[in-house]
SEFIZA-3560 file (N, C-alpha, C; in Angstrom, 3 decimals):
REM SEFIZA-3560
<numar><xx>-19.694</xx><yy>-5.858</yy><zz>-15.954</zz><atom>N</atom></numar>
<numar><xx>-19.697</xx><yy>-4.598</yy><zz>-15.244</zz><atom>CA</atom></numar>
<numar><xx>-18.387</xx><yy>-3.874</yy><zz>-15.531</zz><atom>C</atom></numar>
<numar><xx>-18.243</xx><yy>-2.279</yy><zz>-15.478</zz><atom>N</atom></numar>
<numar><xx>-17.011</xx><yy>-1.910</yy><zz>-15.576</zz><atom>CA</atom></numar>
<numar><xx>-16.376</xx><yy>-1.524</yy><zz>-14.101</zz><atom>C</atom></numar>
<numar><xx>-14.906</xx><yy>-1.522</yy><zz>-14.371</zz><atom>N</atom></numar>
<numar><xx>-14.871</xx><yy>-1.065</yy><zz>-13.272</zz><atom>CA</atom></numar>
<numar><xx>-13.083</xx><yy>-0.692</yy><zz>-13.290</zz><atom>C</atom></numar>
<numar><xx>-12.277</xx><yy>0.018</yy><zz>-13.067</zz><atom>N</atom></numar>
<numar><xx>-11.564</xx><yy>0.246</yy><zz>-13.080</zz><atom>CA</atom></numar>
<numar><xx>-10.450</xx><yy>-0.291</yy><zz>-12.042</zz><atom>C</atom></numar>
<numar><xx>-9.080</xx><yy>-0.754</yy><zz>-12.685</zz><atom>N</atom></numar>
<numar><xx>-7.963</xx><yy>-1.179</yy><zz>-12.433</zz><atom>CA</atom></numar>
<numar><xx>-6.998</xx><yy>-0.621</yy><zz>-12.520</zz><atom>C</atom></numar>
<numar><xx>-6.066</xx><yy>-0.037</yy><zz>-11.430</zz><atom>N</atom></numar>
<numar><xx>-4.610</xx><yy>0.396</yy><zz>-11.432</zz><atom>CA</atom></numar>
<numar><xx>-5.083</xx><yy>1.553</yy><zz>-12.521</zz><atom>C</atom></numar>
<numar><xx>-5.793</xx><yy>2.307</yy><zz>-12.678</zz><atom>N</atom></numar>
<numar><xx>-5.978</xx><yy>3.460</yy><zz>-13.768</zz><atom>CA</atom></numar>
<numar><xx>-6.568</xx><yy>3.254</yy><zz>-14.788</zz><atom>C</atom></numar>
<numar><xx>-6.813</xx><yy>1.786</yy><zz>-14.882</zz><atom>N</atom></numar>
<numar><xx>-7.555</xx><yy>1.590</yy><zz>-16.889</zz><atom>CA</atom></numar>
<numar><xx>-8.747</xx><yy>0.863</yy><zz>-16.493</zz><atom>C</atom></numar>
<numar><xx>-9.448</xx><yy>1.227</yy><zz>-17.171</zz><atom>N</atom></numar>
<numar><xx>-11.074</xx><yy>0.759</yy><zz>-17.638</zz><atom>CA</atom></numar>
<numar><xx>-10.919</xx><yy>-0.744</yy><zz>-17.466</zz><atom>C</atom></numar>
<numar><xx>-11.932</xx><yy>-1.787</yy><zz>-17.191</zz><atom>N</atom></numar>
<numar><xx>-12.013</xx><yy>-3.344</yy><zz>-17.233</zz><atom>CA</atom></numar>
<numar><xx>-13.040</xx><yy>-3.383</yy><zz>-17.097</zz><atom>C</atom></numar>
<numar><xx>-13.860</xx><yy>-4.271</yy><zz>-18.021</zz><atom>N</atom></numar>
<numar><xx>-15.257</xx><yy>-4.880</yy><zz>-18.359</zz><atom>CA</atom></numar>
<numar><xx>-14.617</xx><yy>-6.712</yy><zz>-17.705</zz><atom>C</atom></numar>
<numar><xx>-15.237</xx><yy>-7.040</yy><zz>-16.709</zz><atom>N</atom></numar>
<numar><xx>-15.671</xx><yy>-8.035</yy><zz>-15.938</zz><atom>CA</atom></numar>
<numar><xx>-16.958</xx><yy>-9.007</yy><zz>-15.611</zz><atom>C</atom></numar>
<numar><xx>-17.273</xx><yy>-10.093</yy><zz>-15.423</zz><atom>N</atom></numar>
<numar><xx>-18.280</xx><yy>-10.658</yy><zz>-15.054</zz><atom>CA</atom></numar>
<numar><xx>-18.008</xx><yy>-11.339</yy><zz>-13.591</zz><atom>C</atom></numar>
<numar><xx>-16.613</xx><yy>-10.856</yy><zz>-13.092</zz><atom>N</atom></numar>
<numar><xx>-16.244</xx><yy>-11.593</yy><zz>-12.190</zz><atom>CA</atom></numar>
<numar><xx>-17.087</xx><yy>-10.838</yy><zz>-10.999</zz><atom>C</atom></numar>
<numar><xx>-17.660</xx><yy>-11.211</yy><zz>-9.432</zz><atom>N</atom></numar>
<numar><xx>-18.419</xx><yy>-10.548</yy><zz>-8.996</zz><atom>CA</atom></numar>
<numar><xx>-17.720</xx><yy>-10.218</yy><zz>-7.509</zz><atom>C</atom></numar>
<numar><xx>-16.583</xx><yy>-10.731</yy><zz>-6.846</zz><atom>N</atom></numar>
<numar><xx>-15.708</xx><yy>-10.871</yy><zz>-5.905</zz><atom>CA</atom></numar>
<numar><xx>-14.264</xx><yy>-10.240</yy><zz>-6.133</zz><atom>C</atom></numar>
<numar><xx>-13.302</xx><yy>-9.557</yy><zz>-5.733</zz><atom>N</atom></numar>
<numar><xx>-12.301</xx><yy>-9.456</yy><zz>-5.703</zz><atom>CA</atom></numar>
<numar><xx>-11.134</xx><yy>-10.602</yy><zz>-5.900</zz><atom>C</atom></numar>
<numar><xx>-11.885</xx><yy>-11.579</yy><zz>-5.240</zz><atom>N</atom></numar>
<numar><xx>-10.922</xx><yy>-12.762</yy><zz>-5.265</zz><atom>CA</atom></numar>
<numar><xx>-10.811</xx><yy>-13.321</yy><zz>-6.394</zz><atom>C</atom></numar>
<numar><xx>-12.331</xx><yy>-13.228</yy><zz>-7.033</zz><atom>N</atom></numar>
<numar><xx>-12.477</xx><yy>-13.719</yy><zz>-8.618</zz><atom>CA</atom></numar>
<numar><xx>-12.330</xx><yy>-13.171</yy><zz>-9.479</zz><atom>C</atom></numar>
<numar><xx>-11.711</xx><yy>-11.476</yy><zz>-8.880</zz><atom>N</atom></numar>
<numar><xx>-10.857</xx><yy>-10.547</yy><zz>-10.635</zz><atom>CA</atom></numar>
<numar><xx>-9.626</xx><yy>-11.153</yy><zz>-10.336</zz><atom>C</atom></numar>
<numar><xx>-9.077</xx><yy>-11.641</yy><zz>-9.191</zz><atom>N</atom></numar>
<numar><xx>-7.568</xx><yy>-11.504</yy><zz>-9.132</zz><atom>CA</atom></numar>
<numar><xx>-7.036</xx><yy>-12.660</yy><zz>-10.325</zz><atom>C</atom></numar>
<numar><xx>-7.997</xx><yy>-13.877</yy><zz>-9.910</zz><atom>N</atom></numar>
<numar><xx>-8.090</xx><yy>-14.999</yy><zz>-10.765</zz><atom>CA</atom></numar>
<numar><xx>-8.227</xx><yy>-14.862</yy><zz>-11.928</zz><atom>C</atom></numar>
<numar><xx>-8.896</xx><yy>-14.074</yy><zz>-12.243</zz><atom>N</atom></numar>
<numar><xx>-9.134</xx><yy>-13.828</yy><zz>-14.160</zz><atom>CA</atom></numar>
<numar><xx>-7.758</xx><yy>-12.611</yy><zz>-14.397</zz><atom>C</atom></numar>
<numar><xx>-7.421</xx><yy>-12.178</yy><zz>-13.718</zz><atom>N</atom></numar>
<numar><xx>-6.386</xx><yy>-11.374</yy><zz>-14.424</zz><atom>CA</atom></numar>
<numar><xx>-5.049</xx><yy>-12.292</yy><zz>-13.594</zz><atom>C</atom></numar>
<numar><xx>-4.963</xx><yy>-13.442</yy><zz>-13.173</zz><atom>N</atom></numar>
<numar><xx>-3.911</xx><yy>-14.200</yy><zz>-13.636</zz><atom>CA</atom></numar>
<numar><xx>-3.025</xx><yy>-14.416</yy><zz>-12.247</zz><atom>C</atom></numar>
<numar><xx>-3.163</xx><yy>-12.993</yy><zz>-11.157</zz><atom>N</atom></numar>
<numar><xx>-2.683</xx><yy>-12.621</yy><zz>-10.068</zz><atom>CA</atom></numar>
<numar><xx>-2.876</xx><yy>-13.262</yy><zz>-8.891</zz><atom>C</atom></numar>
<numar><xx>-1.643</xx><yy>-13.693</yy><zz>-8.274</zz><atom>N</atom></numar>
<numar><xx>-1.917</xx><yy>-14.672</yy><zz>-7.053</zz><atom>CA</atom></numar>
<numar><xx>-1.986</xx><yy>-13.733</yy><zz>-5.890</zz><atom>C</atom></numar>
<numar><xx>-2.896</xx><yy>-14.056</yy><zz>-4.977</zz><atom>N</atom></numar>
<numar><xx>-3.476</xx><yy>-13.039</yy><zz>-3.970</zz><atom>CA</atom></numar>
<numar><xx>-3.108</xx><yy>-13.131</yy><zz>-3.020</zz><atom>C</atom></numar>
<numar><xx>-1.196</xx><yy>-14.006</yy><zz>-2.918</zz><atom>N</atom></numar>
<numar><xx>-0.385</xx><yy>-14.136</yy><zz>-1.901</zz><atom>CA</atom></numar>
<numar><xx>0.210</xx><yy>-13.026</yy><zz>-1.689</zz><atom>C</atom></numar>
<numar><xx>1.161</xx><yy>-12.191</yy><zz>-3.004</zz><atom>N</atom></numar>
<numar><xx>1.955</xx><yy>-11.688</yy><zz>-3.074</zz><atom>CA</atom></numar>
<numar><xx>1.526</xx><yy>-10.156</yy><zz>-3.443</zz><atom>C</atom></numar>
<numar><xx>0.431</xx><yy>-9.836</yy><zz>-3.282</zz><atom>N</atom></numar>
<numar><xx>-0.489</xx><yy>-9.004</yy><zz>-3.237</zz><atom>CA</atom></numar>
<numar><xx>-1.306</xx><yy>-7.450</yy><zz>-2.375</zz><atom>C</atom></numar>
<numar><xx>-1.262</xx><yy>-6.730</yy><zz>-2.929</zz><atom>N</atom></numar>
<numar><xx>-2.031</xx><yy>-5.953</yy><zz>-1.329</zz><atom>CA</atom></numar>
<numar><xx>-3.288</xx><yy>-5.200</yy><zz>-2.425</zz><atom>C</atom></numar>
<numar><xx>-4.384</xx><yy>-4.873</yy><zz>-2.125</zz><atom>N</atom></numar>
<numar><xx>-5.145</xx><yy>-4.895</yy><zz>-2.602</zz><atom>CA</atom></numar>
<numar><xx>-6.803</xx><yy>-3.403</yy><zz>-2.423</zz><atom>C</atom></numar>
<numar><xx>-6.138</xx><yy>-2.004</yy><zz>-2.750</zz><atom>N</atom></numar>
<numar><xx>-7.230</xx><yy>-1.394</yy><zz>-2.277</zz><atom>CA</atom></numar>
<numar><xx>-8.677</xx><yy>-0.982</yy><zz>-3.270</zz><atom>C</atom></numar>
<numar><xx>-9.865</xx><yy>-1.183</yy><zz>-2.618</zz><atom>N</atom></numar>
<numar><xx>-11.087</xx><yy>-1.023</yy><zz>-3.489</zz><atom>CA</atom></numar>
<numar><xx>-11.811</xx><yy>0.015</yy><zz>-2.921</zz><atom>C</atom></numar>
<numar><xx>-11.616</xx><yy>1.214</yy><zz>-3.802</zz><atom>N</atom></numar>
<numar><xx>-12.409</xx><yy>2.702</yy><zz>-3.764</zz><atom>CA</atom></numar>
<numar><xx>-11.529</xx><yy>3.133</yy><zz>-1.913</zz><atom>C</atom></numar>
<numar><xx>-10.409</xx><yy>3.142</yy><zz>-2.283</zz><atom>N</atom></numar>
<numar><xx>-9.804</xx><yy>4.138</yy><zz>-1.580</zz><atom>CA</atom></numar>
<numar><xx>-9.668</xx><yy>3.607</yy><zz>-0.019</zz><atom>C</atom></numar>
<numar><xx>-9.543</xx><yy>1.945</yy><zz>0.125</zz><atom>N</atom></numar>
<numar><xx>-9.723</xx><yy>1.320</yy><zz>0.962</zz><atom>CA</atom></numar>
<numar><xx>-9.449</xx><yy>0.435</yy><zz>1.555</zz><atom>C</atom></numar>
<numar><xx>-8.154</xx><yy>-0.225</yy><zz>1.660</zz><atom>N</atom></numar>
<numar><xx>-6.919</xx><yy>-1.285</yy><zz>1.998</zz><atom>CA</atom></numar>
<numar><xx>-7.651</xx><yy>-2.646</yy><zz>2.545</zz><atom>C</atom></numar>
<numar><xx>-8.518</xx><yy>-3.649</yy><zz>1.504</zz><atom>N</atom></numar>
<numar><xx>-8.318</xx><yy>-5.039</yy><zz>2.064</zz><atom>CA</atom></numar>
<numar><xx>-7.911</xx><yy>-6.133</yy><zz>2.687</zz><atom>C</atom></numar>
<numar><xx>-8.176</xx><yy>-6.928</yy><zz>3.673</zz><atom>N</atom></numar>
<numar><xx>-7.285</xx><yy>-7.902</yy><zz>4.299</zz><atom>CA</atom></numar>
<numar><xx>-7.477</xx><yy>-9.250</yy><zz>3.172</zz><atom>C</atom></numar>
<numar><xx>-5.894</xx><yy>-9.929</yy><zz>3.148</zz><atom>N</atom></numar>
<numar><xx>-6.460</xx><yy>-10.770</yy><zz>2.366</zz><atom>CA</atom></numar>
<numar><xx>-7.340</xx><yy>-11.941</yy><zz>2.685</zz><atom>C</atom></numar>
<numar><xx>-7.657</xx><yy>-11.819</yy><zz>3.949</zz><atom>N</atom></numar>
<numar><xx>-8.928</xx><yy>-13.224</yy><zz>4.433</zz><atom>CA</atom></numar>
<numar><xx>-10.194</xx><yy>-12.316</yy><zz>3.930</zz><atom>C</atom></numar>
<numar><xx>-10.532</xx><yy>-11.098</yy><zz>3.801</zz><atom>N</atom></numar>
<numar><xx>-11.783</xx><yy>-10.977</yy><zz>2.528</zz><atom>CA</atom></numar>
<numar><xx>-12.025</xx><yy>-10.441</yy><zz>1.580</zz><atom>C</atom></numar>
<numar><xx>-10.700</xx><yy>-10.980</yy><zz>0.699</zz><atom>N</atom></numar>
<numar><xx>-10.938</xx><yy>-11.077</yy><zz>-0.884</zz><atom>CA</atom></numar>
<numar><xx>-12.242</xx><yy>-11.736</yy><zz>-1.827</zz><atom>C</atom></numar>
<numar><xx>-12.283</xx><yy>-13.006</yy><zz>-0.883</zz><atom>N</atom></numar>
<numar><xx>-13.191</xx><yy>-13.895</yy><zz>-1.198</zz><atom>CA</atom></numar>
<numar><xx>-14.553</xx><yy>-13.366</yy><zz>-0.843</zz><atom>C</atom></numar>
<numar><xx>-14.879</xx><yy>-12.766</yy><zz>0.057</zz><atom>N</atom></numar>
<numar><xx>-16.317</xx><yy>-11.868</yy><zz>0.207</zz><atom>CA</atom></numar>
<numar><xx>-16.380</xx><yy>-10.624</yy><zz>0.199</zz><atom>C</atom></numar>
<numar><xx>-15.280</xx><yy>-10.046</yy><zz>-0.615</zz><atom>N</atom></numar>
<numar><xx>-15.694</xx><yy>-8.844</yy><zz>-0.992</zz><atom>CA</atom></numar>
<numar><xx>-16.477</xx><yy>-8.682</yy><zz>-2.200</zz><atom>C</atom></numar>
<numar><xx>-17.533</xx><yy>-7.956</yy><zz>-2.681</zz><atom>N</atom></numar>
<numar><xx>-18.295</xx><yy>-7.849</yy><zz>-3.822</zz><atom>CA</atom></numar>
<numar><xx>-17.767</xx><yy>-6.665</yy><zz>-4.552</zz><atom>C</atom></numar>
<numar><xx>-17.484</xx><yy>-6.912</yy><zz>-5.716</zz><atom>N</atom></numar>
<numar><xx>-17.633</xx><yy>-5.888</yy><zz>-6.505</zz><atom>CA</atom></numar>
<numar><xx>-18.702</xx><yy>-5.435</yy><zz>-7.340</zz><atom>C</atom></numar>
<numar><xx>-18.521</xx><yy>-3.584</yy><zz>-7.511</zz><atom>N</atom></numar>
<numar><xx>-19.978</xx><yy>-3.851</yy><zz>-7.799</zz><atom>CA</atom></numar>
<numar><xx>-18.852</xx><yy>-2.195</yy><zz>-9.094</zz><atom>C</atom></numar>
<numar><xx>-20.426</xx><yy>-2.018</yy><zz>-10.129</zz><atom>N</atom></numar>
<numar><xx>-20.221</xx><yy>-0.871</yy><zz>-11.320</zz><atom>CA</atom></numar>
<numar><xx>-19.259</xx><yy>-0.073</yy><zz>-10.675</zz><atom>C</atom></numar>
<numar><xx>-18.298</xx><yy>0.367</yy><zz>-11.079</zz><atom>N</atom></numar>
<numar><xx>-17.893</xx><yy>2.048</yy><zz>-11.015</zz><atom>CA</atom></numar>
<numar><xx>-16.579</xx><yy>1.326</yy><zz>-9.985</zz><atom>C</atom></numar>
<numar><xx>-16.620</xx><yy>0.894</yy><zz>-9.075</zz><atom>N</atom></numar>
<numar><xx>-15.519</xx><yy>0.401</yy><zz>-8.368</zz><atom>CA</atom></numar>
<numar><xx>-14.078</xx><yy>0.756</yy><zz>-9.148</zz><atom>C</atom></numar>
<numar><xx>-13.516</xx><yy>1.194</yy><zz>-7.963</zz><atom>N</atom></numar>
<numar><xx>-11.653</xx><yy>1.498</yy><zz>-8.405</zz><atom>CA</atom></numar>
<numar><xx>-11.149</xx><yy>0.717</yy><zz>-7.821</zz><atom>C</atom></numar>
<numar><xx>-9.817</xx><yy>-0.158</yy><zz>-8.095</zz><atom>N</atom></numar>
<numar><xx>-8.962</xx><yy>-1.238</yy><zz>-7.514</zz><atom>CA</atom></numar>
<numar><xx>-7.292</xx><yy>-0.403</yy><zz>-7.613</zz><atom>C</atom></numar>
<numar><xx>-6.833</xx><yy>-0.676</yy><zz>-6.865</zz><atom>N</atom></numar>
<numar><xx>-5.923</xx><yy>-0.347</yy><zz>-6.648</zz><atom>CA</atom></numar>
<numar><xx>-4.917</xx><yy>-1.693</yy><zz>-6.341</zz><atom>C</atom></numar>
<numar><xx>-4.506</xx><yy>-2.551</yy><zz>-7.457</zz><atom>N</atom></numar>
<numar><xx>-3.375</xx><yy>-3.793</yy><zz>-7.171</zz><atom>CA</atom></numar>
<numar><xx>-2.120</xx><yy>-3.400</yy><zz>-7.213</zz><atom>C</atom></numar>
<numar><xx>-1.540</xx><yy>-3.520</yy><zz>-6.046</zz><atom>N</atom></numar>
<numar><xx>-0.231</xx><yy>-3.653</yy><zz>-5.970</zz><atom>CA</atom></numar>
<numar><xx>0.609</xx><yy>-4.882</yy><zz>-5.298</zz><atom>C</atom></numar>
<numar><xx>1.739</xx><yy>-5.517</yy><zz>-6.573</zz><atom>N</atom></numar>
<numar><xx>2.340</xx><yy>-6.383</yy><zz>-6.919</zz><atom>CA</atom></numar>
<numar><xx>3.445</xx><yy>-6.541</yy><zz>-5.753</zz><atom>C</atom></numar>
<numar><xx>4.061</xx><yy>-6.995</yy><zz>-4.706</zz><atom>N</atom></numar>
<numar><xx>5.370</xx><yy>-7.113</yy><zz>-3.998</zz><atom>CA</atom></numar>
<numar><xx>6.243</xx><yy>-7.531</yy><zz>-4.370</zz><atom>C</atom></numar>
<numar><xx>7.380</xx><yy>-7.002</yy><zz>-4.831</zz><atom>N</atom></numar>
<numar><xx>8.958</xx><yy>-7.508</yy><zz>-5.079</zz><atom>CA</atom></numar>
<numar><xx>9.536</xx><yy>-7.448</yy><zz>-4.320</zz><atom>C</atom></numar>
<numar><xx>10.435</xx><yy>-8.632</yy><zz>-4.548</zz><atom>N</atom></numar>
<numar><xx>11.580</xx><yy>-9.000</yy><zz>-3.640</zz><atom>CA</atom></numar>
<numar><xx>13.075</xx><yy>-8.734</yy><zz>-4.216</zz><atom>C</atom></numar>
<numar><xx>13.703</xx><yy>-8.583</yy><zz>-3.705</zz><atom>N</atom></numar>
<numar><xx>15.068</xx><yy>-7.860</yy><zz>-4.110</zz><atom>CA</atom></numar>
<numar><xx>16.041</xx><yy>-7.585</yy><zz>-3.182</zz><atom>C</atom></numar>
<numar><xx>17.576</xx><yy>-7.266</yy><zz>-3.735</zz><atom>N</atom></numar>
<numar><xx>18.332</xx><yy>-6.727</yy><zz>-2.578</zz><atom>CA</atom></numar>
<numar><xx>19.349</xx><yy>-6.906</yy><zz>-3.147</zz><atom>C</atom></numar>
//
């Protein structure tokens, strides 16, 4: 399915949020996570579905100071 990431196109078979984070490598600790304009909790990553056309919005947390 396609579906778009942080601005770029991605062809996926993954069918969960929890299971793109995993294929693109990203631990879903350090994470915040919005799909089509819509701020996720991370207790449902794991049952969220993704489906065609979907926008993700991953953003990464740094630490610093």
């Amino acid at each position: 399915m396609k579906i778009r990431v942080n601005g770029e196109d991605k062809d996926t078979r993954q069918q969960t949020v929890a299971g793109l984070l995993e294929e693109m490598g990203v631990a879903s600790g350090g994470v915040a996570v919005e799909l089509n304009m819509k701020v996720l909790k991370k207790a449902d990553l794991g049952a969220t579905p993704l489906g065609e056309d979907d926008v993700l919005e991953i953003i990464n947390f740094v630490g610093g100071g």
